[in-house]
C-alpha atoms as one frame of an Amber mdcrd trajectory, in Angstrom:
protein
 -18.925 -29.571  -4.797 -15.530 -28.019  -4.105 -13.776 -26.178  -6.821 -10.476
 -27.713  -5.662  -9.104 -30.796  -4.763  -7.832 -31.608  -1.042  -4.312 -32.250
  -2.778  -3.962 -28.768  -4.460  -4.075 -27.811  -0.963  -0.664 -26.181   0.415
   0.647 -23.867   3.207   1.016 -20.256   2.857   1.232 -16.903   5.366   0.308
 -13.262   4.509   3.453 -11.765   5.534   4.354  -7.983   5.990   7.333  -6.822
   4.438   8.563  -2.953   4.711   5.097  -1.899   5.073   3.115  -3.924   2.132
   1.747  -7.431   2.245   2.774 -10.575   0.042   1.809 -14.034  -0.180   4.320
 -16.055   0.607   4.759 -20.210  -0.406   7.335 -21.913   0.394   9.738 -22.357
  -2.712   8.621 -19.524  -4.219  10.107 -16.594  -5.435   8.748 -12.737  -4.362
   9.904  -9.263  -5.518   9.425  -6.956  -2.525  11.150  -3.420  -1.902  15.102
  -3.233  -1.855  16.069  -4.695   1.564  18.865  -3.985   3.220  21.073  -7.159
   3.167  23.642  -8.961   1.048  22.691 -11.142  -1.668  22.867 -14.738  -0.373
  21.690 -13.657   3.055  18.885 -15.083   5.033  16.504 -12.883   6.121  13.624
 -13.438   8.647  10.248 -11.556   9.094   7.767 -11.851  12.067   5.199  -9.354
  11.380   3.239 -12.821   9.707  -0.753 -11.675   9.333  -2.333 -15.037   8.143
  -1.110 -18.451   8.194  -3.198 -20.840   5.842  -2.602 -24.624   6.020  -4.827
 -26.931   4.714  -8.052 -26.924   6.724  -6.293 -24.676   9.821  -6.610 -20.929
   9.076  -5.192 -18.510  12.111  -5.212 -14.559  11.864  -3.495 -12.445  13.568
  -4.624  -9.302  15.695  -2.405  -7.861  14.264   0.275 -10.569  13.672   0.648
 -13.894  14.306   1.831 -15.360  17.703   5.034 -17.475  17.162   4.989 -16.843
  13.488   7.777 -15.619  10.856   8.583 -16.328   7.563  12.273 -17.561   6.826
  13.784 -16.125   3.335  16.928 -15.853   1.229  17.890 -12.624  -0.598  18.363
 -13.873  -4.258  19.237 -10.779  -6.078  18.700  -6.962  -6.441  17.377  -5.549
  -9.421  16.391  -2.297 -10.868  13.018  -1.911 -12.561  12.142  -0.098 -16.013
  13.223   3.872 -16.429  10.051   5.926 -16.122  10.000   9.374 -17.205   8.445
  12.064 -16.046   8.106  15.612 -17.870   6.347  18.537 -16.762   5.265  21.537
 -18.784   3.542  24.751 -18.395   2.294  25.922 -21.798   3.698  29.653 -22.812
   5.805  30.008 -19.703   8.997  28.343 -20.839   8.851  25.869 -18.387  10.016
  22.022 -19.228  11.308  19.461 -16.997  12.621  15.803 -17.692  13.100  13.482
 -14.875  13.551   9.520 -14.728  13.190   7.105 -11.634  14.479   3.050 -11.351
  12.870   1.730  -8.655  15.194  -1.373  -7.053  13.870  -4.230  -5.903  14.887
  -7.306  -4.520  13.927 -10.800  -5.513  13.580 -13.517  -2.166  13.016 -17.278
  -2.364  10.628 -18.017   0.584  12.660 -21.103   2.495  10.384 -21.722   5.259
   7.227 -20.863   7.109   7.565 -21.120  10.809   3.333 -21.435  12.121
């Protein structure tokens, strides 16, 4: 018996985004690398990997013919301050650094298979 039910069933692609891979569902919301655009600006990717829909799976070799993934640039945020200190023990040697890494939120619109 099937762990899932035929109406739990929705369409999704494995899309590649500045060189790392997300799932992406229409409606949904994805925090990727900052990308280059202004907020409120639709973006489009066509390096698609996978589409998934219902019982039709396609992979790509190494992306999708046809494919892309339609998406709107919500916002741009800046992660958590992480610090990083360095230290050699009797040399006199201490360093203090910190990193935000930005990132920038997309609401998937559409997924052209």
């Amino acid at each position: 018996m099937s762990k899932f039910n035929l109406k739990d069933v929705f369409m999704y692609a494995l899309v590649e985004i500045l060189g790392k891979q997300y799932k992406a569902e229409e409606g949904k919301t994805i925090q990727v690398d900052l990308v280059d655009a202004e907020v409120g600006a639709q973006v489009s990717y066509d390096s698609v990997l996978a589409v998934v829909k219902e019982d039709d799976v396609r992979f790509g070799a190494p992306y999708v013919a046809g494919a892309s993934v339609v998406a709107t640039l919500q916002s741009n945020i800046k992660d958590d301050k992480v610090r990083v200190y360095k230290y050699h023990r009797r040399k006199g040697y201490r360093r203090t650094q910190g990193h935000r890494q930005q990132y920038s939120i997309l609401t998937i619109d559409k997924i052209n298979a």
